[in-house]
C-alpha positions in Angstrom: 0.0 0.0 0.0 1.4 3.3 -0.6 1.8 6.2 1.7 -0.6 8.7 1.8 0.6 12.3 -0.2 2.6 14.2 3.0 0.4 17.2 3.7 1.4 20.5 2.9 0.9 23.2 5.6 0.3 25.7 3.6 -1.1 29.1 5.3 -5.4 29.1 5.6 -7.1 31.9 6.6 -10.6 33.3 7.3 -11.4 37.2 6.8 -14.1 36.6 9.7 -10.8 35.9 12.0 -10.3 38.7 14.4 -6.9 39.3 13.4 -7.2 38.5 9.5 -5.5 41.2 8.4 -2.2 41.3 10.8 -2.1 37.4 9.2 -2.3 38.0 5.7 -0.2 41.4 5.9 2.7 38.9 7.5 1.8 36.5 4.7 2.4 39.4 2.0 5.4 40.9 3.6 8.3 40.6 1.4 11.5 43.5 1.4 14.0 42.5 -1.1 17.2 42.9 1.0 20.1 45.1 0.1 23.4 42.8 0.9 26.0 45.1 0.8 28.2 42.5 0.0 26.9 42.4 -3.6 26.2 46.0 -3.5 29.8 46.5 -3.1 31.1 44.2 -5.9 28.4 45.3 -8.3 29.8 49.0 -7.5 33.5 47.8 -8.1 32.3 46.0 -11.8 30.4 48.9 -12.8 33.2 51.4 -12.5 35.6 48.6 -13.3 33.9 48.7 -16.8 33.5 51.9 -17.3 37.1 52.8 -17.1 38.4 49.9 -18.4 35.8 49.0 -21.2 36.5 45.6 -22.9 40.1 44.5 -21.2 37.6 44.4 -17.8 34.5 42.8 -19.8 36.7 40.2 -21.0 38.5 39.7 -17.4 34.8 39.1 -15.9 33.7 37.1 -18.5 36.9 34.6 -18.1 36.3 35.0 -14.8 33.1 34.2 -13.9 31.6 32.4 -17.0 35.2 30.3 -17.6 35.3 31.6 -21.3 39.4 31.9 -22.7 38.3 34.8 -25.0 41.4 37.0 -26.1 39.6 39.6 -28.0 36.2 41.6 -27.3 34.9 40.9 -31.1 35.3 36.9 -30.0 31.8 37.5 -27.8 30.0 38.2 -30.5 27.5 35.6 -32.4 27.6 35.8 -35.7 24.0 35.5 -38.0 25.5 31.7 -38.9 25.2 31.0 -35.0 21.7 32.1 -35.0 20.9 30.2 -38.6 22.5 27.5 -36.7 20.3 27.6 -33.6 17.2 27.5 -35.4 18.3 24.0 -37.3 19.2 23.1 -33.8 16.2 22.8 -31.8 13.5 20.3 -32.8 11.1 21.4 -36.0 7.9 21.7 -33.9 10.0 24.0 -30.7 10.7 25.9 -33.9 7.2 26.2 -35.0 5.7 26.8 -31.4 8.5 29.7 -31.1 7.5 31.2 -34.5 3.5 30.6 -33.4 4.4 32.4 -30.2 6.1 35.5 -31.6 3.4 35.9 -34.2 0.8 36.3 -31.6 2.7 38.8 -29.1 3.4 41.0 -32.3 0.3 40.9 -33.3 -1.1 41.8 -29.7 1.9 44.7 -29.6 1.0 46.2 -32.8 -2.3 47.3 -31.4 -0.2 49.3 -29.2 1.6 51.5 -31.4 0.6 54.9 -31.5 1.8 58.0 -33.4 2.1 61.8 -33.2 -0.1 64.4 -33.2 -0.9 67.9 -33.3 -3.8 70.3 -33.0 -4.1 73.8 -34.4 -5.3 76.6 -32.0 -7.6 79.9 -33.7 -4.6 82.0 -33.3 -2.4 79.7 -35.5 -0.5 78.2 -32.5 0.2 74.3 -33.3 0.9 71.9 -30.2 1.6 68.3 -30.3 2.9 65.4 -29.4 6.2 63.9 -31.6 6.1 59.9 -30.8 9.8 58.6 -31.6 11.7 55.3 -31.0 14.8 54.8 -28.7 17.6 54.7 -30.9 19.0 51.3 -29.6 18.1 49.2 -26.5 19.6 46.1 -24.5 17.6 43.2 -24.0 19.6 40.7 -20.5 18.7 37.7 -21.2 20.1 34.8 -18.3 22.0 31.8 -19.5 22.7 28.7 -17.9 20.6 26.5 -16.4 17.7 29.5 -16.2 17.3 29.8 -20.1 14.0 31.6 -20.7 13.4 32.2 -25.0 9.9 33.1 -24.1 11.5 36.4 -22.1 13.5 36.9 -25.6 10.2 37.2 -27.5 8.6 39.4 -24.6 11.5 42.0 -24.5 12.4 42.1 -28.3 9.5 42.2 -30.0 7.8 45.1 -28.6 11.0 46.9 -29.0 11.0 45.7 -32.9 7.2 46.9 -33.3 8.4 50.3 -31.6 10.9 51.2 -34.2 13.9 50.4 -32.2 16.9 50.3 -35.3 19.1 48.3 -33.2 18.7 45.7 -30.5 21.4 44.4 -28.5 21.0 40.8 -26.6 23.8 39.8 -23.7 23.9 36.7 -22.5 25.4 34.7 -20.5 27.1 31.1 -22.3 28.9 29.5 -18.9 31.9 27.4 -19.9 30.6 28.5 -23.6 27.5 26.5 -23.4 25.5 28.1 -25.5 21.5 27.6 -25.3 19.7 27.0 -28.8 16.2 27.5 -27.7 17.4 31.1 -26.7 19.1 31.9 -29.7 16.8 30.7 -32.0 14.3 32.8 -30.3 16.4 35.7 -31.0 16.7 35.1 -34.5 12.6 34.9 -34.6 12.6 38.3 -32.9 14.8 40.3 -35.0 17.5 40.8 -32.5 20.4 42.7 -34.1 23.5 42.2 -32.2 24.0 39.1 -30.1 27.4 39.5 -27.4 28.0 36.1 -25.0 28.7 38.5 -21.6 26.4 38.3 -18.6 26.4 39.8 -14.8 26.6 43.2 -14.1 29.7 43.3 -16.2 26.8 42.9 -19.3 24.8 45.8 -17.5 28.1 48.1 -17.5 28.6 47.4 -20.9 25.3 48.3 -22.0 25.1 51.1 -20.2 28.6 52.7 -20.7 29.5 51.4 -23.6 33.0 50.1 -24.4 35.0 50.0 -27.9 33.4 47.3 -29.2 29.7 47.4 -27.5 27.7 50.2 -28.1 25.8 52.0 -25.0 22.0 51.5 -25.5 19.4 54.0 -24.1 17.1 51.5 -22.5 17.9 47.9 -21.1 15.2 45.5 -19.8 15.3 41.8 -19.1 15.2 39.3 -15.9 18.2 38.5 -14.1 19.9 37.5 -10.8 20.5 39.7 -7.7 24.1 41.1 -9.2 21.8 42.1 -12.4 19.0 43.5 -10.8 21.5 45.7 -8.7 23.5 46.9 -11.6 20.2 48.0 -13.6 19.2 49.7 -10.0 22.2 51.1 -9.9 23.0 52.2 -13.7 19.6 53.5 -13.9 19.4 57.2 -14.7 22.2 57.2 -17.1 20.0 54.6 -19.2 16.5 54.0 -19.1 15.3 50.2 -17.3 12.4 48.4 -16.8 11.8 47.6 -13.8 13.2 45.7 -10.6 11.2 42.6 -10.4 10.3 40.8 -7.0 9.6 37.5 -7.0 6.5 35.8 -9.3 3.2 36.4 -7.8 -0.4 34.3 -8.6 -3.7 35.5 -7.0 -6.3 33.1 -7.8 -10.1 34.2 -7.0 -12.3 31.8 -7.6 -16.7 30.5 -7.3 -15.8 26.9 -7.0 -17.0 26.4 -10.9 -13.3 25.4 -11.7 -12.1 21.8 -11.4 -9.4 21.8 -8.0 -6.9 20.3 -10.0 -6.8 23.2 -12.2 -6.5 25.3 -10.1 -3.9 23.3 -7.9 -1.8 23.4 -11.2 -2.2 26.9 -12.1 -1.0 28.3 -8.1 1.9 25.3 -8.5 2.8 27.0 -11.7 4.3 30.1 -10.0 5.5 28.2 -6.7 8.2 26.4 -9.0 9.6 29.7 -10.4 11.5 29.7 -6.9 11.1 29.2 -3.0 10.0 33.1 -2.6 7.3 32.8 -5.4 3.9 33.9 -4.1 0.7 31.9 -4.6 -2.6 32.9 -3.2 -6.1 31.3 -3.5 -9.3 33.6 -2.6 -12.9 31.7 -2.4 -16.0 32.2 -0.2 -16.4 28.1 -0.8 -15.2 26.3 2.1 -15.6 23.4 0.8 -14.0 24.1 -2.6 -11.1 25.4 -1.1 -10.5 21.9 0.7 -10.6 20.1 -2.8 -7.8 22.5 -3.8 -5.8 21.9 -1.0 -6.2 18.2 -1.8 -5.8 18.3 -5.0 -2.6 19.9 -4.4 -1.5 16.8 -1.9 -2.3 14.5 -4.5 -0.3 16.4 -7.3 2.7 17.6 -5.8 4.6 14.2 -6.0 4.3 14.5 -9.6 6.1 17.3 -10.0 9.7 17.8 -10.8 10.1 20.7 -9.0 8.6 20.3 -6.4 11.1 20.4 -3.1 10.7 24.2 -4.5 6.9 24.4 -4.8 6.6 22.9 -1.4 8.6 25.6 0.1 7.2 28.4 -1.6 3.9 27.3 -0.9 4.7 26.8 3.0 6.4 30.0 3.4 4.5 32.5 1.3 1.7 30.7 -0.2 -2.0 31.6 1.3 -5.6 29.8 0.7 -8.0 32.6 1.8 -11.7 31.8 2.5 -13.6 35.4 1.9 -17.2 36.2 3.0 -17.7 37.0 -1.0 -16.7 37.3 -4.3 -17.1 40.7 -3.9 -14.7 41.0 -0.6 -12.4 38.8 -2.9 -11.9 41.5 -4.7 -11.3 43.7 -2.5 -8.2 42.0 -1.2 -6.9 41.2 -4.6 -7.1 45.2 -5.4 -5.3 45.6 -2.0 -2.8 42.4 -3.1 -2.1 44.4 -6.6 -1.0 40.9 -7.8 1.1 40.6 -10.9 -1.1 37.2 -12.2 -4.7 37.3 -11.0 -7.2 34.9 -12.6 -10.5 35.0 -12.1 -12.4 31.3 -12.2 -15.5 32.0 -12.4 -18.6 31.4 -14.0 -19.3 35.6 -14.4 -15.3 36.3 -15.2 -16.2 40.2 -16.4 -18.3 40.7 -13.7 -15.3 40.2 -10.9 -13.1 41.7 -13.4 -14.8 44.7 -13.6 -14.1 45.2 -9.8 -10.6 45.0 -10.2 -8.4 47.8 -10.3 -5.1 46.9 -9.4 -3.1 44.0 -11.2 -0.3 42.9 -13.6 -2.5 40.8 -16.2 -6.5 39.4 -15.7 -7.0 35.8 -16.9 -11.1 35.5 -17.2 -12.5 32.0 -17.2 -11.4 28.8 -16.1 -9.4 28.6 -19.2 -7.3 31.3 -19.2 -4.4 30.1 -17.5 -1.6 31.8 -16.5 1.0 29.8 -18.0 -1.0 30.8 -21.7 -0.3 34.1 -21.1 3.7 33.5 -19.9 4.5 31.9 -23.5 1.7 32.7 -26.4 -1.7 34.4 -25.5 0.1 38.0 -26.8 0.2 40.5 -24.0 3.4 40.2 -22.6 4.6 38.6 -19.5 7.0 40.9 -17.9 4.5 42.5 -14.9 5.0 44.7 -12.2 5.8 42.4 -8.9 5.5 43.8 -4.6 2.4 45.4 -5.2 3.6 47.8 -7.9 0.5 47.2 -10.2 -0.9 50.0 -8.5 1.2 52.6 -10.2 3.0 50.7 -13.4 2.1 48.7 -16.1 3.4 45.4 -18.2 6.1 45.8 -20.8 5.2 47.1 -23.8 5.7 49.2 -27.1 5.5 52.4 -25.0 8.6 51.4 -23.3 11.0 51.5 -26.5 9.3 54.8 -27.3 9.3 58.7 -26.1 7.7 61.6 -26.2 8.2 65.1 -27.1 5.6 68.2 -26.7 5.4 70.1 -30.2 5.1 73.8 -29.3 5.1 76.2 -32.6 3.7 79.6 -31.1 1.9 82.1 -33.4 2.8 85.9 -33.4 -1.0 86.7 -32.4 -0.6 84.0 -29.8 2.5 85.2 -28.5 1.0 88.7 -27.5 -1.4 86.8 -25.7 0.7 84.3 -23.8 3.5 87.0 -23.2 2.1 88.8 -20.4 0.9 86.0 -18.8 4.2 84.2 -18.7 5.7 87.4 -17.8 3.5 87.7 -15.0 4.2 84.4 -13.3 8.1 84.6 -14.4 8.3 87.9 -12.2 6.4 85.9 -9.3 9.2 83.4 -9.5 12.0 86.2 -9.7 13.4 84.9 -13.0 13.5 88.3 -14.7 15.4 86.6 -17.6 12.3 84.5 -18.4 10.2 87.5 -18.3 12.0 89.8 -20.5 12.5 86.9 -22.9 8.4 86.6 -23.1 7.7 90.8 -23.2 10.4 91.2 -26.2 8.3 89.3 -28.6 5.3 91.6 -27.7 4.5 94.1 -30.2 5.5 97.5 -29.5 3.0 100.7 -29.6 
């Protein structure tokens, strides 16, 4: 007879409980630590790079990644590598990967927007100019965490922008070089390709050195010296964001099979041990079955010494008065994933104000919208869905205010910005305004 599925304690709570809140608040809390060791050596790289340029890129990358590389131009793929890649991987990974990037350039496209101008009565034009960065970097991690799906996500919005030149780093560790990565840069329309990872990659994107060209903007996932460097190079380029750790909030009727949703909460527990997974029901009973269901599933994972951590230390199964509290909390969690299971999914969703991405219905899940629904899957993490948005085309893009004053127009804005200069005490700015009135 075998043993009965070990039980997982994972975290349930009741918003009737007294002290609900102080629970879940302890259950949420997460501040991403500053170790000041890597601080200190991410500092040291950074100006390391800047000074030294490609003699210090190359020392890292020997360094760290075990690469003998003599010359800077050696870390550079050439097309052939990415031809290469793309007979590499199996013919359907190719077609899924081609599949994939059709349908987030088709859902990015819809994003583009262009310039535009109005023409007051006086003959004053003002606008908006909308143009593309001029180049931006794209991290991608190599090794064993080898994610194409985040090439797609990063490059092809930046493609649909206008972007004329995209640079990919990446790291190839003891110059092991991942196909599924580089064929999904190919599919992309990545430009430049240089094997260098670590913040040694992010100085070299942002400073530039002889051989590899400072971009404007760099966004991609990496480890803690990455996310440091892009924290700390910020400013002097443009970045994404600093992600937090993966978060799912699921908020379901009990209409959804419990294994689904089991699945679909293990699917962001594996990511790593501080992954976030939440569950959100007014169905006692419902929220049992997924609790067993996730028992009776978890041995079949592969990962999952890591789901069973995350789960235990962060994860939360939360039985709510309502669907309607539900979403309460969930605006409160500001959740990067949220699906809604239920049988009314634009009903809840209209509730919702704060979150990453909506799945609706009980087939919407996650993991479609992580590798081929469209939108893209980099999300604001830690509760920042309250003020920012998912990656997209209006990242790789800027804006400039058009501003063509008429002569009748300037006799009516002079005094008026004459008035308020003098309030300010910039005398300059006023006399500048008054000279273009007429005189007499």
């Amino acid at each position: 007879m075998s043993a009965a599925p070990a039980a997982i304690a994972i975290a349930c709570l009741e918003t009737t409980q007294a002290d609900f809140e102080a629970r879940l608040q302890a259950r949420l809390a997460y501040e991403e630590s500053q170790d000041e060791g890597i601080a200190r050596t991410v500092e040291g790289i950074l100006q390391d790079v800047r000074q030294r340029g490609d003699e210090a890129l190359l020392e890292y990358t020997r360094r760290f990644d075990r690469l003998d590389v003599r010359q800077a131009a050696d870390l550079e793929l050439s097309p052939a590598s990415l031809r290469a890649a793309l007979d590499q991987i199996p013919a359907d990974g190719r077609r899924a990967l081609e599949q994939a990037a059709d349908r987030v350039r088709r859902y990015h496209e819809r994003q583009k927007t262009g310039s535009w101008s109005y023409t007051e009565d006086d003959g004053t034009v003002l606008g908006q100019k909308i143009t593309p960065l001029d180049r931006a970097g794209l991290y991608v991690p190599g090794g064993k965490a080898a994610y194409p799906s985040s090439v797609l996500m990063n490059a092809i919005p930046a493609k649909v922008a206008g972007v004329p030149e995209l640079i990919m780093v990446v790291p190839t560790p003891d110059g092991v070089r991942n196909p599924w990565v580089l064929a999904a840069a190919a599919i992309a329309g990545v430009d430049r390709i240089f094997t260098i990872g670590g913040a040694q990659a992010v100085a070299a994107l942002a400073y530039g050195t002889q051989t590899l060209p400072a971009v404007d903007k760099i966004t991609g996932p990496g480890n803690a010296y990455v996310a440091e460097a892009k924290r700390r190079v910020f400013g002097k380029v443009g970045i994404d964001m600093i992600a937090g750790p993966s978060e799912i909030l699921v908020l379901a009727d009990g209409s959804t099979p419990a294994d689904w949703v089991a699945m679909d909460l293990f699917s962001q527990a594996e990511h790593d041990e501080m992954a976030q997974s939440i569950l959100l029901c007014p169905d006692a009973a419902y929220i049992a079955q997924v609790k067993a269901a996730m028992e009776r599933l978890l041995p079949e994972m592969p990962r999952q010494a890591v789901i069973r951590r995350s789960l235990e230390d962060r994860g939360v199964l939360v039985h709510t008065r309502s669907l309607e509290e539900a979403c309460e909390i969930a605006n409160r969690i500001a959740a990067e994933h949220l699906e809604i299971c239920a049988r009314e999914p634009q009903r809840w969703a209209d509730r919702i104000r704060h979150a990453g991405a909506l799945f609706l219905g009980s087939y919407s899940s996650e993991s479609l919208g992580d590798y081929c629904a469209g939108p893209n899957h980099v999300l604001p993490t830690m509760r920042s869905a309250r003020f920012s948005s998912p990656l997209g085309v209006y990242d790789f893009q800027k804006r400039s205010s058009l501003i063509a004053v008429s002569e009748a127009a300037a006799q009516t804005l002079g005094p008026i910005a004459a008035t308020l200069a003098h309030g300010e005490g910039l005398q300059a700015h006023a006399r500048s305004a008054q000279m273009r009135l007429r005189q007499g």
